[in-house]
N, C-alpha and C positions, 0 to 999 in steps of 0.2 A: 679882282685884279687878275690880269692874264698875261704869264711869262711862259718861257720855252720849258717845254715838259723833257728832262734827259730819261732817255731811259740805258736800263742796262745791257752791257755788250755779253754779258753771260748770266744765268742766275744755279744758285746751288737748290737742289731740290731736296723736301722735307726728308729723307729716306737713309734709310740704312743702308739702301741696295741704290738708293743716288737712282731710281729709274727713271727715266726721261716719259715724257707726255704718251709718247708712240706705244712704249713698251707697259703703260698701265692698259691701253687699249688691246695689247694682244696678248700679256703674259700674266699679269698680275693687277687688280683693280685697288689694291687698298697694299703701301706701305710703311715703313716703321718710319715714325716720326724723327727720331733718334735724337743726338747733340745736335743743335744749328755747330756749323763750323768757324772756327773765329773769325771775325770780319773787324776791320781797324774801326775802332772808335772809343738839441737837445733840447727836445721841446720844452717850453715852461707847466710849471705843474697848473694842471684843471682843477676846475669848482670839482669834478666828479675825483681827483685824486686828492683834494682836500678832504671828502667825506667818505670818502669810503677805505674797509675791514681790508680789503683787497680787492684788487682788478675786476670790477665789476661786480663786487659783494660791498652793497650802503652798511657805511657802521652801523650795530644795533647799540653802541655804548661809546661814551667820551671819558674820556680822563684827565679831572677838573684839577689842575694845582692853583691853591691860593697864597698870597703872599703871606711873608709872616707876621702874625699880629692880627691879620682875621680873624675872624670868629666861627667861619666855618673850616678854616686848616686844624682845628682840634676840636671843635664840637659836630658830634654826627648830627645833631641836631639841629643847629642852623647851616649844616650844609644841606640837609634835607628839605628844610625850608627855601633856602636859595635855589633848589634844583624845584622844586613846585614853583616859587613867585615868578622863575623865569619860563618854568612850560605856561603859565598864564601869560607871559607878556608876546610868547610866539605863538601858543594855539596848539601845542603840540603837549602831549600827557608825559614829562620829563619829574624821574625818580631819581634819588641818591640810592644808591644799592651797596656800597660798602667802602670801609677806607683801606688804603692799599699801605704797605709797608713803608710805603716814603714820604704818607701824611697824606698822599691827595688821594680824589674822591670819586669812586667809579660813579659814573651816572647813566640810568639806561633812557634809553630815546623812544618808549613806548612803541607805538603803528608809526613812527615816521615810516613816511615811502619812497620820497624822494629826494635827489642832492641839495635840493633849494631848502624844503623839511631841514635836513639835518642842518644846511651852513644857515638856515636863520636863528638853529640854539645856539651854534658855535658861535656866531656874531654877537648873542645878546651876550654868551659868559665873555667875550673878548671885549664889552665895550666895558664892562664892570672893573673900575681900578683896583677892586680887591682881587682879583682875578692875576693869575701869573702867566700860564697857560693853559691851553684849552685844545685836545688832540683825539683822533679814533682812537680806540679801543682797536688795534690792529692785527689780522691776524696772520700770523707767521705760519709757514711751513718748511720741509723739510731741504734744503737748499744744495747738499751735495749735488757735484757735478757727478754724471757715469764715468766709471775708471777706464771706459774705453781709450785706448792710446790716443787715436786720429779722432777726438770729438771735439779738439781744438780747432780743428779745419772746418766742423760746419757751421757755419757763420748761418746758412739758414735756418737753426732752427732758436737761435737764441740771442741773436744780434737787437740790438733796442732798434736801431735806424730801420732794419728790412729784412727782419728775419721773422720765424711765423709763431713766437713766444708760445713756443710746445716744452719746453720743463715746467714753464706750470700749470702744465696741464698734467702733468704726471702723476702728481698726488690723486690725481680723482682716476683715471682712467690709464690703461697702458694697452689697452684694445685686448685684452683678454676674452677668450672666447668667441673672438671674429675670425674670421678665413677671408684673404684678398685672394681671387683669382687675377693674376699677371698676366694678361693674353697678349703674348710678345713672341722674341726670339727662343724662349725657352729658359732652360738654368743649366747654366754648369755650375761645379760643385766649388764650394766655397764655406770654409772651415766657420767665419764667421756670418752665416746665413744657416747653415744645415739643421740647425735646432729648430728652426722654425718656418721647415719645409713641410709639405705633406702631400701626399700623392697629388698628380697633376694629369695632362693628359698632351699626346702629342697629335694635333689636328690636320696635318699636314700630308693630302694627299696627293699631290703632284711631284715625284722623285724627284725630277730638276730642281724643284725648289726644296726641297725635305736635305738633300745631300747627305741624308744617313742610310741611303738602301734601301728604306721600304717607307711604304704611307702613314696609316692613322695607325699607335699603338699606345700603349701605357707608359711609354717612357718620354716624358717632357725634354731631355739633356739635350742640350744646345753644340751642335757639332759642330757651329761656326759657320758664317754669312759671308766670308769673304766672296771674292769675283775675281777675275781677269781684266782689263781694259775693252772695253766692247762688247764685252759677256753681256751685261745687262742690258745695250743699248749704242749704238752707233755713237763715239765720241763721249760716254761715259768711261772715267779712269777706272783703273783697278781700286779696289777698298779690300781693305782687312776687316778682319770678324771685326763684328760691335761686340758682341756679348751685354747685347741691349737689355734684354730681359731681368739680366742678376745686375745691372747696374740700378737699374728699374726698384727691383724686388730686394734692394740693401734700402735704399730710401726709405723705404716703407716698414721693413721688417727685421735689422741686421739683429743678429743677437748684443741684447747689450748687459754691462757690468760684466763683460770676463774677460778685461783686463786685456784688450784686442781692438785693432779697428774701429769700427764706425758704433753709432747709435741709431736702432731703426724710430721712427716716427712712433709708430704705434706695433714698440716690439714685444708685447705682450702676445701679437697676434699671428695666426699663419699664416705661408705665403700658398697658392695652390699655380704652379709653375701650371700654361696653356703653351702651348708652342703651335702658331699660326704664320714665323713669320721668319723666310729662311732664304737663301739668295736669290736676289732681287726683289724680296717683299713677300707677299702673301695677298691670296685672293680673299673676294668678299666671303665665299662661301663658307670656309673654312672658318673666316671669324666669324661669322652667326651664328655657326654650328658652335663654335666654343662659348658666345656670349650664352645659347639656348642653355649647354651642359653645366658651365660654369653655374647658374642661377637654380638647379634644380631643375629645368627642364629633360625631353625624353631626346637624346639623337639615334637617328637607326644605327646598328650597329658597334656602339658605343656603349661599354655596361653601365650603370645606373655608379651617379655620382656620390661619394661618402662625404666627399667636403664642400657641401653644399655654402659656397659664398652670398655673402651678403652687401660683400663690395667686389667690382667688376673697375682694373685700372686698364684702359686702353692707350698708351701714349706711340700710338701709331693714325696712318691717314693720309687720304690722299684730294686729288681734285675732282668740285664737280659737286651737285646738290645731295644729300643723305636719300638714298634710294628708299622706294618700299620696301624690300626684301629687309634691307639693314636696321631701319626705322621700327620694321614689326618684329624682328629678335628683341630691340633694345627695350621696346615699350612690353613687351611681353616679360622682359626679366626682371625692370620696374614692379610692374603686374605680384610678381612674383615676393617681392620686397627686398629687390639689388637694388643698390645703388650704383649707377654707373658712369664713370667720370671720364672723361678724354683730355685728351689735347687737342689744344683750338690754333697749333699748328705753329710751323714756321717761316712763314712767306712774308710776313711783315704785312698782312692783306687782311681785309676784312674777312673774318671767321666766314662768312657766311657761302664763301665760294670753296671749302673744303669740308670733307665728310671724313669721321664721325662727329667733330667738331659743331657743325651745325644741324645735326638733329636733337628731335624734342625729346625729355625727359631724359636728357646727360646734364652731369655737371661739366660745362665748356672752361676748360681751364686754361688762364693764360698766364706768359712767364714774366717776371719782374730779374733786373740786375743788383748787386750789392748795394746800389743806393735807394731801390725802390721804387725806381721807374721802369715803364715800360720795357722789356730786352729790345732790343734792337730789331730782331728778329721776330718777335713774338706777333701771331695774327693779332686782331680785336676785333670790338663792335661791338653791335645792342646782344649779337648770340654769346657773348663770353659771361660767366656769371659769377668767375671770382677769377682773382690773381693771387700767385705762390712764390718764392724761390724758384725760376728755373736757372740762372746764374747769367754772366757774361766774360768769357774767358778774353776776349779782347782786351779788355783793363787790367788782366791780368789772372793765369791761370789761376791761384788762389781763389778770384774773384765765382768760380766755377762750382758745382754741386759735386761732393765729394762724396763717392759708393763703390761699393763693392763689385769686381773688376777681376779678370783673366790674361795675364801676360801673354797668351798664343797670339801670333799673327795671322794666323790661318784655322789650328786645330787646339783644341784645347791645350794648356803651359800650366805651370802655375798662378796661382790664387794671387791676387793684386788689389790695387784700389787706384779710381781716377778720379779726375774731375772734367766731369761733361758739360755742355750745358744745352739747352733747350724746352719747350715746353714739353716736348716727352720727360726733362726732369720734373719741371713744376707738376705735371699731372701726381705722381707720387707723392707726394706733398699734402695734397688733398683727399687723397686715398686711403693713405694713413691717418688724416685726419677725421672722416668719415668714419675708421676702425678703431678710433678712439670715442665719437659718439655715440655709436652703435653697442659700444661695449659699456658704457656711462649708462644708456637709457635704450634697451634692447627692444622697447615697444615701440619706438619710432619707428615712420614710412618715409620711403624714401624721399619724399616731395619736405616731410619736417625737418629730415635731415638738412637737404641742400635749403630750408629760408634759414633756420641756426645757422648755418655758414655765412650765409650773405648778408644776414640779421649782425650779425657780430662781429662783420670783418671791420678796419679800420681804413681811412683815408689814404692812400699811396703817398707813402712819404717822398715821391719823386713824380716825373709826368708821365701822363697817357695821353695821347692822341688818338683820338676814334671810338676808346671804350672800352676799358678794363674790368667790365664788372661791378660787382662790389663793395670793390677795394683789396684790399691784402686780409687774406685769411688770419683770423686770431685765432690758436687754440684752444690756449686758456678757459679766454671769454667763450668760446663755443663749448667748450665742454663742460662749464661751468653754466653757464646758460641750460643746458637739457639734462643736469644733477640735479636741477633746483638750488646752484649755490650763487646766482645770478645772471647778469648778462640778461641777453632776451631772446624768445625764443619765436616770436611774431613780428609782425608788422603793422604798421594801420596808414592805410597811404591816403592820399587827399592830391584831389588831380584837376586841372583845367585845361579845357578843353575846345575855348574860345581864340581862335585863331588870330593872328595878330601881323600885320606887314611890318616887314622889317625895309625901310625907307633905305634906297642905295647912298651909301656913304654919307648918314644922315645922322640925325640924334638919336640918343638913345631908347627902347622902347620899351616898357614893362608891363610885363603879366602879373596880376596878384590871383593869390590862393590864402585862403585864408583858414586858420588850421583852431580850431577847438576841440575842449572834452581833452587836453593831454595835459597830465599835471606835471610838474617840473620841468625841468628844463629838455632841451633835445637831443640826442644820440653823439657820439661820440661817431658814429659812421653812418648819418644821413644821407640814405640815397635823393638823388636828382636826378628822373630821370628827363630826358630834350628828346622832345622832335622837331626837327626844323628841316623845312624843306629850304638850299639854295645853293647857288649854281658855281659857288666857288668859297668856300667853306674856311680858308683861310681869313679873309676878310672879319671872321665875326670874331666878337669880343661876348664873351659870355658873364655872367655875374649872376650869384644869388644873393637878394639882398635879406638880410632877416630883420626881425617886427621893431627893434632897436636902428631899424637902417645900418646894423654893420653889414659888409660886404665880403665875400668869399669868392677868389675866380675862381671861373672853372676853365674857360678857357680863352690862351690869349690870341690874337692871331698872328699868323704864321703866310707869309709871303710862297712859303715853300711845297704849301698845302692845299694844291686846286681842286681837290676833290669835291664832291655834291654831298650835299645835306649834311646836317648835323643828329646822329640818333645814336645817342649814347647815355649811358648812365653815371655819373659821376658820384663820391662819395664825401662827404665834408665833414669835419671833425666842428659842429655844430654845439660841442656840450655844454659852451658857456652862454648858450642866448636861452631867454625863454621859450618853450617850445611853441604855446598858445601864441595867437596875433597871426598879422598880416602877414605874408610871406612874398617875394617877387625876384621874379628871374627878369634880368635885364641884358637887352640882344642890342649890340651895335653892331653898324656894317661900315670898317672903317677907310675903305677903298672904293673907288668907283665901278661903275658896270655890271655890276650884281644886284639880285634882287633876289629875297626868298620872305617865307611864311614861318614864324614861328605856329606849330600846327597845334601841339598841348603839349604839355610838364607836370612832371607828378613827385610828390615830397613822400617819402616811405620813412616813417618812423620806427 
């Protein structure tokens, strides 16, 4: 289908410093992602939350009450019996193990493994009318919220609908013993951050842009990015400081329980303040050289670094393919065992035309709004590899990522807190979530780190168009996943790669894959990923069908969406179909005058 393409009479560019196309080419190559600027615009419980101790841990034990007047509510011994005749009638090695204060009868569920395992005992004690009820053995932990005053305002990190379920991850992990290098605007000083700062480095050799008097030294402190009107750029307004970096570096790390402010993600951990990025942005140079330092690496002239990170958060970036120069810091600090995560931008554009966003071995992070969908603003595509919290203050500042902040309009003021939004917030998100795995299971490489994340994120409970990864970060589940207290911490994909026409404006076409060797049922955040070549992209109607023939869209079509091909990864909250059987993606083309190829599709369990 072919209608008139509007385009925009102005666009806001990703930046701190707002630099325009010209002024990347002659002053500065790479800027701060920063807030996008405001722009106008209960699930049922699963098989898998019937069976399981908690969020991604399979009960190991059930708690049998019988009615009264049985024979096994006061005898241990035909409750024993009962819990044997029924491991015989499922197949599974089911013991009575003890009676509980209230008559009924723990029972343990031997090597079950999986949700189908455990609900086939639960179904045989539920069909028995001696039987009353029939529940996990569940396990509880410690539930206090932090006494921090403003931890009522982050909705992302604990909201059920679109937040990224990090207090329960807390009990396992609080990123202890990790260091994030922050390679941003810098740090000003901020009462509820300062416990969990530690020496930094200021990268910044070009005065113009440094605006503190001199080049590269030991002090990270953020003098402020403000500008002029035209300073940056012909037709570029004036801007006040961001104080991007500490807005950055509370997400991640604010101090938490003292009765103050925010709660950092993974505030057990340090922050190691990089200052690369100062009015009108910051060159590549200078960020390589901090990715190099930050990581353990040597830079000339630069003494040798104390707080060697393990996570490198970049929520800056500009236009244009991920250079070699840039490309061979990041895969070097990989090398090294950082992990390094960016932002995949704010143009609303396919990740793949802005850098750091689209180079290899980053985690490409993109931003979700309070309901779970896509931000408005946030890039996507096949390069994004998970979605976070970056907020949407258009619906309402609230609706915005709330951190730690400096009232100065120019020079440093006092200590504050805002709500931003962008994927430079979503990258933080993940950064701290990385210094919560890291601190969980300190032998991971960065490659295991980032499949746990994408291994264990869930569904987007709102939409994406073009390709968010996949899914919304769990943290929980991820850090529970790489403790050994479940979740998963692999994949096993199963792919076809027999191409297939999709007939213009025609019936429907299906690809089968056919998945064996997996027992129980299928993931709670099955990847899908498409590639489909065609020429106007709206038109298609996407479906996963599973071996039951239920169906899941993935995507529907859109009159407003003339863009080429379809290559994106989608996530499906899958856990109630069997995993084994036939699998089929099904492509309509439901407009005239297009034609494309579905090319292959691949199911990642």
């Amino acid at each position: 289908m072919r209608t008139p393409t509007a385009f925009p009479t102005g666009r806001t560019l990703i930046s701190v410093a707002a630099v325009s196309a010209a002024l990347l080419a002659t002053v500065a190559t790479s800027v701060a992602v920063a807030q996008e600027p405001p722009t106008a615009q209960t699930a049922a419980p699963t098989l898998s939350g019937q069976t399981e101790a908690a969020p991604g841990t399979l009960a190991q034990r059930l708690i049998v009450g019988y009615k009264s007047g049985a024979a096994e509510a006061s005898s241990n011994r035909a409750a024993e019996a009962d819990a044997t005749a029924k491991g015989k009638e499922t197949g599974e090695d089911v013991d009575f193990q003890r009676r509980l204060g209230t008559g009924a009868a723990l029972v343990g569920l031997g090597d079950a493994k999986s949700t189908t395992e455990v609900a086939d005992v639960i179904a045989e004690f539920r069909s028995d009318p001696q039987v009353s009820y029939v529940v996990p053995d569940r396990l509880n932990t410690p539930q206090a919220d932090p006494n921090d005053t403003e931890y009522g305002k982050q909705w992302d990190l604990f909201e059920a609908a679109a937040g990224m379920n990090v207090p329960a991850a807390w009990p396992t992990s609080t990123g202890s013993g990790v260091t994030v290098a922050v390679i941003d605007t810098g740090y000003v000083t901020h009462s509820d951050l300062a416990a969990n700062i530690v020496a930094g480095y200021d990268f910044i050799t070009d005065t113009a842009v440094s605006v503190d008097g001199d080049g590269r030294d030991s002090n990270p402190a953020d003098p402020g990015d403000y500008y002029a009107a035209n300073e940056c750029g012909t037709g570029i307004p004036a801007s006040n400081s961001s104080w991007h970096g500490t807005h950055v570096a509370g997400t991640i790390a604010a101090v938490t329980n003292n009765n103050k402010g925010i709660t950092g993600i993974a505030y057990g951990a340090k922050i190691s303040p990089l200052r690369v990025l100062g009015k009108c942005g910051g060159y590549d140079s200078d960020i390589i050289d901090a990715i190099t330092w930050a990581s353990g690496g040597t830079v000339s002239g630069v003494p040798a670094n104390g707080n060697i990170a393990k996570v490198i958060n970049m929520s800056l970036g500009g236009d244009g393919a991920c250079t070699s120069a840039t490309q061979s810091a990041i895969t070097a600090a990989v090398n090294r065992g950082t992990t390094v995560v960016v932002a995949a931008g704010n143009d609303n554009d396919n990740v793949a035309n802005h850098s750091p966003g689209n180079c290899a071995n980053v985690i490409s992070v993109a931003a979700t709004n309070r309901a779970g969908a896509k931000a408005s603003y946030s890039n996507y595509g096949t390069g994004v590899d998970i979605s976070a919290p970056g907020g949407q203050t258009s619906t309402g500042t609230a609706n915005g990522i709330y951190s730690t902040l400096n009232s100065g309009t120019k020079t440093p003021s006092t200590e504050s807190y805002a709500y931003y939004q962008g994927t430079s917030m979503a990258t933080p998100h993940i950064a701290g979530l990385v210094a919560l795995v890291k601190s969980a299971n300190p032998a991971l490489t960065p490659a295991q780190i980032e499949s746990a994340i994408k291994t264990n994120a869930r569904a987007l409970p709102g939409s994406c168009s073009g390709g968010c990864g996949a899914g919304l970060a769990d943290a929980a589940k991820t850090v529970q996943a790489v403790s050994g207290n479940g979740g998963t911490t692999t994949g096993t994909t199963f792919s076809s790669g027999t191409a297939v026409a999709i007939p213009d404006a025609g019936s429907a076409v299906e690809s089968p894959i056919a998945v064996n060797g997996r027992t129980g049922n299928a993931p709670s955040a099955l990847q899908v990923a498409v590639d489909i070549t065609h020429t106007y992209r709206g038109d298609l109607v996407l479906d996963l069908v599973a071996p039951d023939g239920s169906t899941y869209r993935l995507k529907s079509a859109s009159t407003s969406d003339s863009a080429d091909d379809v290559k994106a990864t989608y996530t499906v909250d899958a856990s109630g179909e069997t995993a084994d059987g036939t699998w089929k993606l099904r492509v309509q083309d439901t407009a005239a005058q297009d034609t494309g190829t579905l090319n292959s599709w691949k199911l990642t369990f």
